[in-house]
KEROSE-877691 format. One record per residue (C-alpha): residue number from 1; residue in one letter; x, y, z negated. Coordinates in pm, 1 decimal. Example, Ala and Ser with C-alpha at 12.3 -4.5 7.8 and 13.67 -1.06 7.14 Angstrom:
(1 A (1230.0 -450.0 -780.0))
(2 S (1367.0 -106.0 -714.0))
This chain:
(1 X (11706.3 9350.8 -8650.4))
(2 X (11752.3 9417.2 -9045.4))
(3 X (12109.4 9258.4 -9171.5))
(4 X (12173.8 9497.5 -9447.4))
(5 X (11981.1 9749.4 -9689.3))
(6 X (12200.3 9984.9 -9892.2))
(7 X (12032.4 10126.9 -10205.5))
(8 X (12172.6 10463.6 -10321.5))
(9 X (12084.6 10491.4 -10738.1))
(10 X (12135.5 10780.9 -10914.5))
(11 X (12057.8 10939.5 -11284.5))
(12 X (11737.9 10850.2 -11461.4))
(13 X (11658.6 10607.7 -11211.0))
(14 X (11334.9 10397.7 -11253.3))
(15 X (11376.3 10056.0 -11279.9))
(16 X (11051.6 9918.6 -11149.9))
(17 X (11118.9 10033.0 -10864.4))
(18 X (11450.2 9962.4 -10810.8))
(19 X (11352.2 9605.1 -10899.2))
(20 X (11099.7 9556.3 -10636.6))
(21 X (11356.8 9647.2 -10350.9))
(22 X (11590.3 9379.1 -10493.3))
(23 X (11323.7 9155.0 -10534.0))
(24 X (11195.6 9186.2 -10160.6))
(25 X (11578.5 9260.6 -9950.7))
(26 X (11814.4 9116.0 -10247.3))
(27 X (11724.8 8765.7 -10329.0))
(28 X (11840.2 8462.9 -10142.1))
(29 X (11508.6 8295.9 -9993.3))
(30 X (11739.6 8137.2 -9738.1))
(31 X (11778.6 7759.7 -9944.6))
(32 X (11351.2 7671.3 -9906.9))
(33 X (11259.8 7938.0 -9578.8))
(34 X (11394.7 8064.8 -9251.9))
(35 X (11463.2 8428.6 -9394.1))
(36 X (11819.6 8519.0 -9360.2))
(37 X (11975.6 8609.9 -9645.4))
(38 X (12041.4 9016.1 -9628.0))
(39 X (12342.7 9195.3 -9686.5))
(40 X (12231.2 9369.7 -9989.7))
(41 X (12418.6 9695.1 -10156.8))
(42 X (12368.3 9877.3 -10467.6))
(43 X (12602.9 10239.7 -10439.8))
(44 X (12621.2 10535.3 -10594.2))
(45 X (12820.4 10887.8 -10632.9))
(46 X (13089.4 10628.0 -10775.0))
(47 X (13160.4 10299.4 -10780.8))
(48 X (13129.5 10120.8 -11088.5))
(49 X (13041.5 10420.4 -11311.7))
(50 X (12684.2 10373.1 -11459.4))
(51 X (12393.6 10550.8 -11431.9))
(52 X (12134.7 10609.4 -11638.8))
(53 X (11777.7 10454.0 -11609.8))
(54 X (11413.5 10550.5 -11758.2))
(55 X (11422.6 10282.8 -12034.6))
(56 X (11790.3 10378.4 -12163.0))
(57 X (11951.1 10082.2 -12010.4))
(58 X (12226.7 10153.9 -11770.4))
(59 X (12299.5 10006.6 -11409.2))
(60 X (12641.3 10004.6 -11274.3))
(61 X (12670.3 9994.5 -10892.8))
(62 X (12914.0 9793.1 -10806.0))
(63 X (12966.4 10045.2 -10422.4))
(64 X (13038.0 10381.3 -10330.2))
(65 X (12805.5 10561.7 -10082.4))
(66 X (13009.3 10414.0 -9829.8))
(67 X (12838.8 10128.3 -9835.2))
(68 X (12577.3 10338.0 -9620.3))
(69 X (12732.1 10384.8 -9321.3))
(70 X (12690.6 10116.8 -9162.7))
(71 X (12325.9 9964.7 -9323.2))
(72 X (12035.0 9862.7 -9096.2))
(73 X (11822.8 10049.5 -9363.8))
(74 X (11881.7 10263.8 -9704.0))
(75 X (11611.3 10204.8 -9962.0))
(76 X (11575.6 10501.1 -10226.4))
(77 X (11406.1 10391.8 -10517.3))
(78 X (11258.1 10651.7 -10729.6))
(79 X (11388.9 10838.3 -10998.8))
(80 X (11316.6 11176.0 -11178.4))
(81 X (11205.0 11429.2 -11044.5))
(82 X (11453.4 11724.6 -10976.7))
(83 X (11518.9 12069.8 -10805.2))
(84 X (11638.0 11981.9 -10432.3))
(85 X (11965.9 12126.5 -10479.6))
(86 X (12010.5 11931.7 -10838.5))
(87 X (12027.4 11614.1 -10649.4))
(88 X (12396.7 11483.6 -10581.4))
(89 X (12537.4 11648.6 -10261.3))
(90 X (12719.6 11389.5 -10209.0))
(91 X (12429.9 11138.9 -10168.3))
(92 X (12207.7 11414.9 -9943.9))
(93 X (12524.9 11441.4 -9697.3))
(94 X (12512.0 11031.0 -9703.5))
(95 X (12154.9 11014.9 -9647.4))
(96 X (12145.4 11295.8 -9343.3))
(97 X (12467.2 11109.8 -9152.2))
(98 X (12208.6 10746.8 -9209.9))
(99 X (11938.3 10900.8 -9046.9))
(100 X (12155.7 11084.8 -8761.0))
(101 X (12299.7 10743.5 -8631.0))
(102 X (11969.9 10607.0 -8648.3))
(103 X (11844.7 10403.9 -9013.9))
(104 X (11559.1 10308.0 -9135.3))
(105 X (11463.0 10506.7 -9452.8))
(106 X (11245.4 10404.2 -9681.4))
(107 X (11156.5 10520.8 -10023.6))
(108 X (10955.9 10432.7 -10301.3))
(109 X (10752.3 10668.8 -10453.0))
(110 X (10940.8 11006.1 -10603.4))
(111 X (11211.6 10857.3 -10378.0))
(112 X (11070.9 11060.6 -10098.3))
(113 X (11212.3 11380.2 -10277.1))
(114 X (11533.9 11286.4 -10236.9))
(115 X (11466.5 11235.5 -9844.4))
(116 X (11247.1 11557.2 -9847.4))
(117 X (11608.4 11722.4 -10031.6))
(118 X (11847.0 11597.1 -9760.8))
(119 X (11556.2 11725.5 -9501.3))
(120 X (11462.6 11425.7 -9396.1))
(121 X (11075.3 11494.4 -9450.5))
(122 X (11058.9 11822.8 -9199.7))
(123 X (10766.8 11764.0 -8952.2))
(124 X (10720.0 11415.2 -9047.3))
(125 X (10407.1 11231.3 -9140.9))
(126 X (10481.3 11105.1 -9555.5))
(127 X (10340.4 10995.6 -9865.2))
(128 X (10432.3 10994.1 -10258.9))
(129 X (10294.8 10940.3 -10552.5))
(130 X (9937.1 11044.7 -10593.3))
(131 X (10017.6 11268.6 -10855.8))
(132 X (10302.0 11440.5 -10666.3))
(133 X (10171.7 11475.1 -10336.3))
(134 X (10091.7 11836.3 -10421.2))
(135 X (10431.6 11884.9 -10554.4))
(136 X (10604.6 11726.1 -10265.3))
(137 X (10382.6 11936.1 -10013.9))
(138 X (10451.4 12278.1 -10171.5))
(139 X (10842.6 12176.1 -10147.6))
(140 X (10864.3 12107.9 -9800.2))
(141 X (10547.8 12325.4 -9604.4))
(142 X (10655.0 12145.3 -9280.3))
(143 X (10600.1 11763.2 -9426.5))
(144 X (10259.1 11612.9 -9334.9))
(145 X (10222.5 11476.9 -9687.0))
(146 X (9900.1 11205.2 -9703.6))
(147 X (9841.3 11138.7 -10094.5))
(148 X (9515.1 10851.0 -9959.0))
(149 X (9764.1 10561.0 -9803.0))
(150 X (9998.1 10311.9 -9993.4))
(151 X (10270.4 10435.9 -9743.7))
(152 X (10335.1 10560.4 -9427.9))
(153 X (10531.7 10406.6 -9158.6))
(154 X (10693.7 10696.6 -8923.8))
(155 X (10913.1 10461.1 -8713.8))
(156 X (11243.0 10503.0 -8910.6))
(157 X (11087.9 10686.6 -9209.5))
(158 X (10873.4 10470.8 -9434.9))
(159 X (10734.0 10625.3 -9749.6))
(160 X (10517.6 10461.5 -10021.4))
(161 X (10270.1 10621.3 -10282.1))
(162 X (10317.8 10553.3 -10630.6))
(163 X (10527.1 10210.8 -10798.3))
(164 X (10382.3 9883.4 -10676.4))
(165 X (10265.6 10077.2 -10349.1))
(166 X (10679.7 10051.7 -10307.4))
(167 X (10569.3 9668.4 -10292.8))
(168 X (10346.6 9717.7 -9960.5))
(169 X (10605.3 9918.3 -9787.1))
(170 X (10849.3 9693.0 -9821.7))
(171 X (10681.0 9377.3 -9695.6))
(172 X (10563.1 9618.4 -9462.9))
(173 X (10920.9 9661.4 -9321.5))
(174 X (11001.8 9292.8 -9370.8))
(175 X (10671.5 9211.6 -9130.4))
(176 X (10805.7 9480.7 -8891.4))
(177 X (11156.7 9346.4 -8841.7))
(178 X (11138.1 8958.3 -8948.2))
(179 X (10781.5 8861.1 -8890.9))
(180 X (10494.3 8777.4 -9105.4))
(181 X (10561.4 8433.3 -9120.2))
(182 X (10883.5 8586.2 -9364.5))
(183 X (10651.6 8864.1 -9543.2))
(184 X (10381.8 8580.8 -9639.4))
(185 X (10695.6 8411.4 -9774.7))
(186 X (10822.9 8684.7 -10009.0))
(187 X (10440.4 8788.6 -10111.0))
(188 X (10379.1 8417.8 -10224.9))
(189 X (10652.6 8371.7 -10422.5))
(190 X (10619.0 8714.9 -10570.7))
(191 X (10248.3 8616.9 -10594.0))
(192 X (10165.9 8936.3 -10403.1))
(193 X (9938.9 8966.0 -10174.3))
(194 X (10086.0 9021.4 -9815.0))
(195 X (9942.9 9292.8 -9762.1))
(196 X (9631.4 9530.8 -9993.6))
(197 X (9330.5 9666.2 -9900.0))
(198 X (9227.1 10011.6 -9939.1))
(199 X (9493.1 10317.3 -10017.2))
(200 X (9580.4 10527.1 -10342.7))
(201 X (9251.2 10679.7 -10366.1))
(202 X (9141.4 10365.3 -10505.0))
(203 X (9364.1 10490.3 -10800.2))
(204 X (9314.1 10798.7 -10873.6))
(205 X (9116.1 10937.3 -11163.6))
(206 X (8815.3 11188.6 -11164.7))
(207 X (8788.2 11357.8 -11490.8))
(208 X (8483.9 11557.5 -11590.2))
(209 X (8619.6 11930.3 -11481.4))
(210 X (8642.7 12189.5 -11719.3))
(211 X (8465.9 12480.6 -11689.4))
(212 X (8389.8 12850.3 -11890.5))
(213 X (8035.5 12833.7 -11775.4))
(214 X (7782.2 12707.4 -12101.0))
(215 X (7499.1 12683.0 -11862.2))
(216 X (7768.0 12436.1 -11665.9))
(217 X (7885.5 12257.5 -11903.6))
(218 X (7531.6 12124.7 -12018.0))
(219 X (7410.6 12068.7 -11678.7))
(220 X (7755.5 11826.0 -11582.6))
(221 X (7611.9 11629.5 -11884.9))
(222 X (7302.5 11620.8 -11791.2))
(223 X (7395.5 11501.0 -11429.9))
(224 X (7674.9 11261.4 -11606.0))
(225 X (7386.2 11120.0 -11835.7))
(226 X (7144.6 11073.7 -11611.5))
(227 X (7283.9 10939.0 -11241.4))
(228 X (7026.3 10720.1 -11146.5))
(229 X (6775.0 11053.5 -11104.6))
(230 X (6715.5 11181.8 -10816.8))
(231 X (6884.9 11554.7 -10917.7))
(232 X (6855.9 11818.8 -10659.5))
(233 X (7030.3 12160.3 -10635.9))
(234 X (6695.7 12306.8 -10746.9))
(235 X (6610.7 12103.1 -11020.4))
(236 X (6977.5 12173.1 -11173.7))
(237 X (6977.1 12514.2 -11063.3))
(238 X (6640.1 12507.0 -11297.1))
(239 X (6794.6 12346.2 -11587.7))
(240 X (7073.6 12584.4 -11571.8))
(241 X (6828.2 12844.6 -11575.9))
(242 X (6980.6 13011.1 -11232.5))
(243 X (6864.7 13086.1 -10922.4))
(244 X (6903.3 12784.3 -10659.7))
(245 X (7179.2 13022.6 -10459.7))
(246 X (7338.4 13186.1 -10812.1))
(247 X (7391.9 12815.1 -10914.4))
(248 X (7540.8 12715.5 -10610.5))
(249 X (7792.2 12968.9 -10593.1))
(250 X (7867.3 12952.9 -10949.9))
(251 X (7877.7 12571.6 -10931.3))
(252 X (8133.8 12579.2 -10651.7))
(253 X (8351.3 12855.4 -10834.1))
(254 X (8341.1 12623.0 -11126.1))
(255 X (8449.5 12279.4 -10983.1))
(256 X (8559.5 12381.5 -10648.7))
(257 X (8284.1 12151.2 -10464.9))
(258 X (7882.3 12201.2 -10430.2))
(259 X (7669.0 12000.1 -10650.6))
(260 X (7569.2 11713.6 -10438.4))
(261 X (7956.6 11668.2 -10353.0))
(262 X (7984.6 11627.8 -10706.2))
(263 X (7740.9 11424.7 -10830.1))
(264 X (7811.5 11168.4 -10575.7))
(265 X (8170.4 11170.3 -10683.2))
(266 X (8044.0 11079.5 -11078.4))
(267 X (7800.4 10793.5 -10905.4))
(268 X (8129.1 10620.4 -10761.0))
(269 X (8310.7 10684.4 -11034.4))
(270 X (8020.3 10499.1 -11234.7))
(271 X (7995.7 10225.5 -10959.9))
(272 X (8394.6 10162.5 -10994.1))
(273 X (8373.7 10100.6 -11359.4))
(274 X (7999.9 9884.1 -11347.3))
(275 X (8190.6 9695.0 -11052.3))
(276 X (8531.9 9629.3 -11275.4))
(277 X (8363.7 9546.4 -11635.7))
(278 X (8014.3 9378.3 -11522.0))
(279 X (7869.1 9115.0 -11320.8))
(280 X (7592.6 9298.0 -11178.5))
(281 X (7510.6 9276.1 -10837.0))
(282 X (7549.8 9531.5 -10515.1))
(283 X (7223.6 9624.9 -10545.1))
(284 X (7161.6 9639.2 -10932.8))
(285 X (7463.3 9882.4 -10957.0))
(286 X (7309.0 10095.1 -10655.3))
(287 X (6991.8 10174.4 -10839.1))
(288 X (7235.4 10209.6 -11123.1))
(289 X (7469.7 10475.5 -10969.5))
(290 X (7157.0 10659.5 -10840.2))
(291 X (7196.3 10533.0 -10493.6))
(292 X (6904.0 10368.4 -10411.5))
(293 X (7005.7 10104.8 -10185.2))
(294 X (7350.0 9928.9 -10152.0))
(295 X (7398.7 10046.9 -9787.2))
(296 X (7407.2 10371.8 -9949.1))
(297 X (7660.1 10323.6 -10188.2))
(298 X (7847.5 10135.4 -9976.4))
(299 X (7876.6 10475.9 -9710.5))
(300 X (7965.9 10671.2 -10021.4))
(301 X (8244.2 10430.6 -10181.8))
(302 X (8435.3 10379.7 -9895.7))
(303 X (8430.6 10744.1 -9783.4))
(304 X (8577.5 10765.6 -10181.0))
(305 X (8755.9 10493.6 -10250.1))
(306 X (8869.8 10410.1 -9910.8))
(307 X (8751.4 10050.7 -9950.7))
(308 X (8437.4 9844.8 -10001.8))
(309 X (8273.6 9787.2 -10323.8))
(310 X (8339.9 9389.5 -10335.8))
(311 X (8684.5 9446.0 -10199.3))
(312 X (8724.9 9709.1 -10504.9))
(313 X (8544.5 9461.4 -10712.0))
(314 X (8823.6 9131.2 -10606.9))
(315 X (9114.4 9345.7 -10687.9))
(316 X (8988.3 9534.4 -11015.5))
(317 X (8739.8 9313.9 -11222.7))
(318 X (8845.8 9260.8 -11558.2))
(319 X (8620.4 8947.4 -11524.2))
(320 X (8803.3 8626.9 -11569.2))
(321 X (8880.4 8486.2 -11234.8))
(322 X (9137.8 8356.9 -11066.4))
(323 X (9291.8 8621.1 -10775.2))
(324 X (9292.9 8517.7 -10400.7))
(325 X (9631.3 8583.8 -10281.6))
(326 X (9556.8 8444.3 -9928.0))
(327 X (9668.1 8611.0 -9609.7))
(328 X (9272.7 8697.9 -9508.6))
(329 X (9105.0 8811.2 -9216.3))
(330 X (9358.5 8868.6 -8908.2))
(331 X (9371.1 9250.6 -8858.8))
(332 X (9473.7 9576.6 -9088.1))
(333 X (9328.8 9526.6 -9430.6))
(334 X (9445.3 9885.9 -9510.8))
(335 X (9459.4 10208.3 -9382.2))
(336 X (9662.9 10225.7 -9037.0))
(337 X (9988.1 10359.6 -9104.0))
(338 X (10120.6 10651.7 -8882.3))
(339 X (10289.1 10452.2 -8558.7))
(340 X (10518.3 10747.4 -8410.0))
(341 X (10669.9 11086.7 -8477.1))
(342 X (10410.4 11327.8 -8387.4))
């Protein structure tokens, strides 16, 4: 049953994400719902002595990291980036005695390198920021890192992918241990939805790559320019004035995948943005993307993307409407977090 979350802050801590944990465990929904109200802690190294945020505004926990002992679950927001052994001691020995007697840790995006610091990431399934999934891999070979999901839930190690994915995990937890009936409560009045579709790959960005090849350089344009053609490896291998096999090698030396791979990378790229600025339909931005047929692109953008393109299209249109934040089909409307310790 959750009673009490203890978040541990330290130096250059960001405040987003700090916010969203007090907004989901800290506020008292308890005078208009069911929820209980939570025993909610703020600690650090010291009690009382500030610590510095992102924005240059202080926070001053009012606990030491003794408030941890005892809490159903510790919440590490994120904060800077560090060497492992740059993070307070104190707060890694803090962490490793929550986990020992049994918490629930969860952390919000570059909070998992504070858990991956006090060890807490060996062998387990995890997820960070998209941008330092790489980083937090290389820093702890043993962690299964997944950079697609929002977060992973490992029993009593959740970790969530970049800022608002923080969001998800959290209601996530609240769903776990209180119900949905209480998540749908704290989405709505954080006008949320209860839970998103689709994972971080739905954010991340594909930029042209760069290469030393001329011949390469012209023929990525010449793809980028033209995506509704029907290219082939021998027509570009032609253009590039290469052999079909000498282009392919060179191709995949260049951008480190083959030319179709590629290509159909730039066609979803092109179908995210037609499907976010336009009103065109499935079909139109198909032939568009070089597609063909809407089944087709449909295949492609959720092997991409992870979703499908009208779900993309409801949560990222820049078209005026007004957002559904209902609770949706019954069933997981985004990819199945991990269940158990491998």
């Amino acid at each position: 049953m959750l009673r009490s979350v203890a978040v541990p802050v330290i130096d250059d801590l960001a405040v987003f994400e700090f916010g969203l944990i007090g907004e989901v465990f800290g506020l008292d929904r308890s005078v208009y719902s069911d929820i209980p109200r939570l025993d909610f802690r703020v600690c650090g190294v010291e009690a009382n002595r500030p610590v510095t945020t992102e924005i240059g505004v202080p926070i001053t926990p009012p606990l030491g990291l003794e408030a941890m002992d005892d809490a159903d679950v510790i919440a590490v927001p994120a904060a800077r980036i560090r060497d492992d052994d740059s993070y307070p001691p104190e707060l890694l020995d803090a962490l490793r005695r929550a986990s020992a007697r049994g918490a629930t840790m969860l952390s919000a995006c570059s909070g998992a390198f504070v858990l991956g610091a006090a060890g807490l990431l060996d062998g387990r399934p995890c997820t960070t920021h998209w941008r330092h999934a790489d980083a937090l891999q290389r820093r702890h070979p043993t962690a299964r890192v997944d950079p697609d999901v929002l977060f992973v839930d490992d029993g009593d190690l959740i970790t969530s992918a970049g800022t608002a994915a923080g969001i998800d995990a959290s209601l996530h937890l609240v769903r776990r241990e209180l119900g949905s009936a209480a998540a749908n409560v704290i989405a709505r009045n954080m006008v949320v939805s209860p839970q998103r579709d689709g994972g971080q790959r739905q954010y991340i960005d594909r930029p042209v790559p760069e290469t030393d090849c001329d011949a390469l350089v012209d023929v990525l344009g010449q793809m980028n320019d033209n995506l509704s053609e029907p290219h082939t490896v021998a027509s570009l291998a032609a253009m590039a004035h290469m052999s079909t096999r000498t282009f392919a090698r060179r191709f995949v030396a260049e951008t480190g995948v083959t030319p179709m791979q590629w290509l159909t990378g730039q066609r979803v790229l092109h179908a995210r943005l037609l499907l976010e600025s336009t009103d065109a339909s499935i079909d139109e931005i198909a032939a568009s993307c070089g597609f063909g047929s809407s089944t087709l692109l449909r295949h492609h953008f959720v092997r991409e993307v992870g979703i499908a393109p009208t779900t993309y299209r409801r949560s990222f249109t820049c078209l005026d409407e007004t957002p559904d934040f209902g609770e949706g089909p019954s069933g997981r409307m985004f990819p199945e977090p991990v269940a158990a310790r491998a």
